[in-house]
Each structure stands twice: as C-alpha cells, then as structure tokens.
C-alpha positions in Angstrom: -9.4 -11.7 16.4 -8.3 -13.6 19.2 -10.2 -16.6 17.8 -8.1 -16.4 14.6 -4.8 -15.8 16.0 -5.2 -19.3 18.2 -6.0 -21.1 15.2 -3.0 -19.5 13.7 -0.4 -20.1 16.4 -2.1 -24.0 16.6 -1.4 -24.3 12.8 2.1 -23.2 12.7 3.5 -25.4 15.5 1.7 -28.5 13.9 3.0 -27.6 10.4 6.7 -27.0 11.6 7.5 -30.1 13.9 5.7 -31.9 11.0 7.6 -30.5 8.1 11.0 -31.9 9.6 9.7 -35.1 10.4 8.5 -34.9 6.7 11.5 -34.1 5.1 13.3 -36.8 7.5 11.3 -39.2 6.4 12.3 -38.3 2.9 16.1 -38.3 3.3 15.6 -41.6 4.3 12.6 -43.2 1.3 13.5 -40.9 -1.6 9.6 -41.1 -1.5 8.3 -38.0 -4.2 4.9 -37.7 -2.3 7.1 -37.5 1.1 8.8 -34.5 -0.6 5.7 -33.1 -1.9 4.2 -33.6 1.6 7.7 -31.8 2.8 7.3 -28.7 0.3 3.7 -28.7 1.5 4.3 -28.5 5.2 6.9 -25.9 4.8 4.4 -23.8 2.7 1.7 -24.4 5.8 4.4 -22.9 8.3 5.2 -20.0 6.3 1.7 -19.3 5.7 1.0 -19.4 9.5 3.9 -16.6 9.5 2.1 -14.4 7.0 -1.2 -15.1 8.5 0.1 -13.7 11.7 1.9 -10.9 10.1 -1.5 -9.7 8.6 -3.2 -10.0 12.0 -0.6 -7.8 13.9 -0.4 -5.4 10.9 -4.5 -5.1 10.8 -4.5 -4.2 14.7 -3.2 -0.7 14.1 -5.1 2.0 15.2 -6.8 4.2 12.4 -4.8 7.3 11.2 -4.8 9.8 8.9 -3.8 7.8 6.0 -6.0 5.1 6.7 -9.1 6.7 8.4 -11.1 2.9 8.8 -7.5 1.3 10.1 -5.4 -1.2 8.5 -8.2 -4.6 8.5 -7.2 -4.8 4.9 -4.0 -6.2 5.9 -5.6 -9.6 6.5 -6.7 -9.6 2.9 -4.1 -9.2 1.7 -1.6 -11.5 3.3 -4.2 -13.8 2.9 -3.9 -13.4 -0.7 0.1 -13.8 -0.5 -0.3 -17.2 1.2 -2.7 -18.0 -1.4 -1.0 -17.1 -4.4 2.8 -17.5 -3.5 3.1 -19.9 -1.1 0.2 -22.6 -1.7 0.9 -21.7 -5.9 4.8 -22.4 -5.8 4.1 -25.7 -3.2 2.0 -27.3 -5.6 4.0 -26.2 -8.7 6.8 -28.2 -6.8 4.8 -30.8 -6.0 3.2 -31.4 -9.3 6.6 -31.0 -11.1 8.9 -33.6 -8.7 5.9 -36.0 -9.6 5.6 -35.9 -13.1 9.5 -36.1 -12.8 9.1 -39.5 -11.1 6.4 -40.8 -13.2 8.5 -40.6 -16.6 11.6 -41.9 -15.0 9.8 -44.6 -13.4 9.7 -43.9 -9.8 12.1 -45.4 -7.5 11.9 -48.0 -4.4 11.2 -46.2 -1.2 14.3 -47.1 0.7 15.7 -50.2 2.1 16.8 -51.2 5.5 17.0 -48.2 7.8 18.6 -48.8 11.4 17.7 -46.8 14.3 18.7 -47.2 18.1 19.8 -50.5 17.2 16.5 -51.8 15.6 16.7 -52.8 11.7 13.0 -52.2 9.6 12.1 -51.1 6.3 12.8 -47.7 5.1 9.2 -47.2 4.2 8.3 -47.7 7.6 9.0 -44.2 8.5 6.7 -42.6 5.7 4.1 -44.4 7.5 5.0 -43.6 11.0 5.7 -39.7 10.2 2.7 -39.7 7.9 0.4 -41.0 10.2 1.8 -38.8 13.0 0.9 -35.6 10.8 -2.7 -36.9 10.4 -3.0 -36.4 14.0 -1.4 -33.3 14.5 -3.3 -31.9 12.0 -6.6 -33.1 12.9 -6.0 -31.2 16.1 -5.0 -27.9 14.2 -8.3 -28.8 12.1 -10.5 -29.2 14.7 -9.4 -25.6 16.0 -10.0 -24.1 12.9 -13.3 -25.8 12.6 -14.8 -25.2 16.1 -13.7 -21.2 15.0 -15.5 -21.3 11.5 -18.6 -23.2 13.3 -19.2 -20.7 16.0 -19.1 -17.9 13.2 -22.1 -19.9 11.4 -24.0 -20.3 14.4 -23.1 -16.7 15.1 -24.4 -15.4 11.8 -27.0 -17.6 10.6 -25.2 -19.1 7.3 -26.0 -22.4 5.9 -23.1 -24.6 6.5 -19.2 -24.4 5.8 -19.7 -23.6 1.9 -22.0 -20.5 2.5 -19.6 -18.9 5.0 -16.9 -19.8 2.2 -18.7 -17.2 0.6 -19.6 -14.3 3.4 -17.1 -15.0 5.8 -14.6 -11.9 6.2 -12.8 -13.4 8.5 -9.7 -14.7 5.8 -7.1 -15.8 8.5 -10.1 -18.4 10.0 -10.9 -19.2 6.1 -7.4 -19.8 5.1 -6.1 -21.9 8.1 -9.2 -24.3 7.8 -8.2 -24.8 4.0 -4.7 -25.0 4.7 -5.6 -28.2 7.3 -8.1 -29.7 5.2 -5.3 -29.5 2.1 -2.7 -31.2 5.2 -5.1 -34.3 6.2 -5.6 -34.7 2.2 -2.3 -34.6 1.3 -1.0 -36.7 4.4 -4.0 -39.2 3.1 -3.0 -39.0 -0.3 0.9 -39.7 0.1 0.0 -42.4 2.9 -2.2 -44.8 0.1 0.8 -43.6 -2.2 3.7 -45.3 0.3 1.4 -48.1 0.9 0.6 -49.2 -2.9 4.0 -48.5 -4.1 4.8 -51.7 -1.2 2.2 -53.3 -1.9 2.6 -53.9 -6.0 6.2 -53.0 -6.2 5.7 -50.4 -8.4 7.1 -46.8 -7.2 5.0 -44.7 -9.7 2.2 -45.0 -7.4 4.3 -42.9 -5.3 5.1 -40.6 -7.5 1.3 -40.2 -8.4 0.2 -39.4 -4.9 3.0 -36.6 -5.3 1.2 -34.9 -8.7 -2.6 -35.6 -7.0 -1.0 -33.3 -3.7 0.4 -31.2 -6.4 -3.0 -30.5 -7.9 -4.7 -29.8 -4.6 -2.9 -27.6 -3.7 -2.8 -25.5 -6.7 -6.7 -26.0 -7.4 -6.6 -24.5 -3.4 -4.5 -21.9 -4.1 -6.5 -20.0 -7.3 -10.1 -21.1 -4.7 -8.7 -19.0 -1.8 -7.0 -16.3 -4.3 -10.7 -15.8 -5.9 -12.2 -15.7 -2.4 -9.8 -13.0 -0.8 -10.5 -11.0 -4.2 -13.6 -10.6 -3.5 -12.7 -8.5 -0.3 -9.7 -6.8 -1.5 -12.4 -5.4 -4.0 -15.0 -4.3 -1.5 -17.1 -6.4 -0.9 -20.3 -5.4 0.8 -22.1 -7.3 3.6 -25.1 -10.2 2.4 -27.9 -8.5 0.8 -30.2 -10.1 3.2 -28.1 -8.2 6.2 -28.2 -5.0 4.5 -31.9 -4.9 4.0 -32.2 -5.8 8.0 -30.0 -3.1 8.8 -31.7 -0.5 6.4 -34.9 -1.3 7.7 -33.6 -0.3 11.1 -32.6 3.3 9.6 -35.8 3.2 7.5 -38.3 2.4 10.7 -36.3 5.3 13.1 -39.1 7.8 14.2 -38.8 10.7 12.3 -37.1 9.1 9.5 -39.0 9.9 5.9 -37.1 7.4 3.3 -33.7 6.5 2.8 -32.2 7.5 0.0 -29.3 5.6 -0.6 -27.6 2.7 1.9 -24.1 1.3 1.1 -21.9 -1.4 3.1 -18.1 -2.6 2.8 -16.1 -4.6 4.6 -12.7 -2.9 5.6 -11.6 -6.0 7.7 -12.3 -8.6 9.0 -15.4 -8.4 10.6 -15.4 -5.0 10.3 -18.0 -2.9 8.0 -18.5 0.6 7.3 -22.0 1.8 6.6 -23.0 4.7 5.1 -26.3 6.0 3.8 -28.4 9.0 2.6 -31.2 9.4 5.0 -34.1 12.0 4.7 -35.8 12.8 7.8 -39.3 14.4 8.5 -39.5 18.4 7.6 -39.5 20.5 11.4 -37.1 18.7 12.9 -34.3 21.1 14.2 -30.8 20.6 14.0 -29.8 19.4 17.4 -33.0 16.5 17.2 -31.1 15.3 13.3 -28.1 15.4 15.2 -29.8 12.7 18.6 -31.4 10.8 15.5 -28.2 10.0 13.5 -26.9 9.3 16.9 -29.3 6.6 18.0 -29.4 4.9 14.6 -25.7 4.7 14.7 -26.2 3.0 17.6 -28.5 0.7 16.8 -26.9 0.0 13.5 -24.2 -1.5 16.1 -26.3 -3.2 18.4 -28.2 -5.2 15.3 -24.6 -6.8 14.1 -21.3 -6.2 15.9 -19.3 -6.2 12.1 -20.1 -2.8 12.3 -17.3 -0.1 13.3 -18.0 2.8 11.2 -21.5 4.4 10.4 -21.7 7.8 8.2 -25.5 9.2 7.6 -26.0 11.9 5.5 -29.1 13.8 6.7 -31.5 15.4 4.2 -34.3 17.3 5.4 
C-alpha cells in the first residue's frame, strides 16, 4: 500500500506542474497536440486524485456491512479514472484534432517575448514538452521500480503477465498513465517539430488525434483489466493448486473437497474450502488443524487475509 500511494503522490505533482506549463505553452502556439497534451495532463492529475481517494477509502477497517473491508474501493476508482477521465481526455483530444485537420491547422505562433529576449513561439512547445518528458520519466521510473519488485516478488513473466494477475490497480494504472504521458509528450514533440520543419500545421494537428487515440485505446485496456477484479477474480491457477496442496498434505487431512479464491483488494484474497479430515479426530484437534492450515495458508503467500475451512469429518 505504501508502495502505491508513493507512486501516486509522485504522479500527481509531475502531472500538475506539467499541465500548466502545458496549457501555457498553448496560450502562447495555438498548437492542438499542446492542448491535447493539456487535456491529457489535467486528466493525469485528476486521476492521481481518484487514485488516492480509492487508497484512503480501501484502508477502512472491516464492518458489518463489509465483513472483508473496503479493498474493492481501489477497483473501482480505478475503473473511474479509466473510463471517465482517460475516455473524455482522449475524446477531447481526438475531436480538437480532427477539428484542425479539416480546417487546415494553423501556424504555431510567432514571435513570443520573455524577460526581454525575442524567439519563436514554437520554442516553448519544445521547451515545456521536453521538460514533461523528464518529469515523467521520473514518475515512470517509480511506478516501474513498484511493478518490478511485484514480479520479482511473485514469479510472473514480465510487465505483460502481471498486466494480467496484478491486483494491485493503483500500481497498474499509474504505470499506464506515465507510459500514455512520455508517449504523448513524444508524439506532440515530433508534431511541433514537423509542423516547423515543412510548414505545414496539420502535422500538429495529427499528433493531437494519434494522443487522442492512445488514450482512448488505454482507457477501454485498463477498463477491461479492473473488470476483471470488480467481478471476482480469483488468484492464478497455478497459485491455487500450491496453496491447496498445502491444505491437501496437512496431517490428518483426507481430501479436499472444494477450494475457492477471490481477491477482495488489492493484494488481498479470501480463501475458502471444503476440507474432509480423517474419521477419530475429536473436535478440539479439527479445530488446531483448521488453525495451523490457516496459518500456513498465510505464510505460503502474504495476499492472503481471510481463510474459511469448512471441516467434514
């Protein structure tokens, strides 16, 4: 958790001083993939904002109306930043674009004057642009070094397998969201430059629909991917076999009859089986069994919270 919220609070002072210096550098260009780069940074900050949200809503002790806590939270939130925010920046995006393409575009500025020094307009974009690369390859690099140590942690394949398993959404969305940024800040960069370069502003515009398109082809990737949790989603099938086989193997254990697992947070499973145990046991030695299994259950992986063994004798 603490991982997650420092990649968080990293991300959202990046994305805010960047979003101004964005949306200066369009007041003075006009550039549309400086305003699409504007609309995206804004959309980064307030997804930081939700992101946080969901972490300080999920840390809520478990109550009567929600007996495994409130880990969900991060799901969902998740989901929101997927959906609203990264869905209505790209819309934006896309649609100032195409707007620029059939008008023609527009040149990026002329002379701007600052502290007494006279330079091309498009010189900002470039300045501002390049500055955002480097903040956000620091926020990146956070939210990589997080993501990493989770796939050392539990043995996946690489970034695109713990795509798939990872519960931890605020880590999953805040390395998407700074892969979008350096994207997009690379996209609208070659835009600003070739628009210079040829005279012709539509390449501008152009860089704004390709940032527009990202982040909309994001948005419905990380929507499908907090789905998946929000459903119930249970832990790898390779996992839950380990962890069966430590129930299975328990002396005095005869089968198991039926072995279940959901996540109901992030990094937080609930497990819950059918176990039948040898005939002669007495109650009090089911009751040191279901005990000790419970706690190796926790001891083989640290996702799990909650363990519920049904005893049949």
């Amino acid at each position: 958790m603490a991982g997650s919220r420092g990649v968080v609070i990293a991300a959202l002072i990046a994305n805010g001083a960047i979003a101004v210096l964005k949306f200066l550098g369009f007041l003075v260009t006009q550039s549309p993939s400086m305003l699409s780069e504007t609309y995206h940074s804004i959309s980064d900050t307030g997804n930081q904002v939700f992101l946080l949200i969901g972490i300080r809503y999920s840390g809520k002790e478990e109550s009567r109306t929600h007996p495994f806590g409130y880990g969900k939270a991060q799901f969902f939130y998740s989901f929101l930043v997927s959906v609203l925010l990264f869905g209505i920046a790209g819309w934006e995006s896309l649609k100032h674009g195409y707007d620029a393409i059939m008008h023609g575009g527009h040149a990026l500025g002329g002379m701007v004057t600052l502290a007494g020094y006279t330079f091309p307009g498009w010189y900002v974009n470039v300045v501002v642009l390049v500055g955002a690369i480097g903040f956000e390859s620091y926020a990146f690099k956070k939210a990589a070094a997080e993501l990493r140590r989770q796939i050392r942690e539990y043995e996946w394949d690489g970034i695109v397998d713990a795509f798939r398993k990872t519960s931890d959404v605020t880590t999953l969305t805040a390395f998407t969201e700074d892969t979008i940024a350096l994207l997009g800040a690379g996209i609208a960069l070659v835009g600003v430059i070739l628009s210079e370069i040829t005279g012709n502003a539509v390449y501008d515009a152009i860089g704004a629909v390709c940032i527009g398109v990202l982040l909309m082809s994001f948005s419905v990737a990380l929507a499908w991917e907090n789905k998946r949790l929000l459903l119930g989603e249970s832990l790898p099938e390779q996992v839950e076999k380990s962890l069966q086989s430590i129930v299975r193997n328990h002396p005095g254990v005869a089968h198991v009859d039926d072995f279940r697992t959901v996540h109901v947070g992030p990094e937080k499973v609930l497990v819950t089986a059918d176990v039948s145990f040898n005939s002669g046991l007495e109650t009090n030695d089911i009751d040191t069994d279901i005990t000790e299994i419970e706690d190796k259950l926790k001891a083989e992986d640290k996702r799990v919270k909650f363990v519920y063994l049904e005893p049949e004798v």
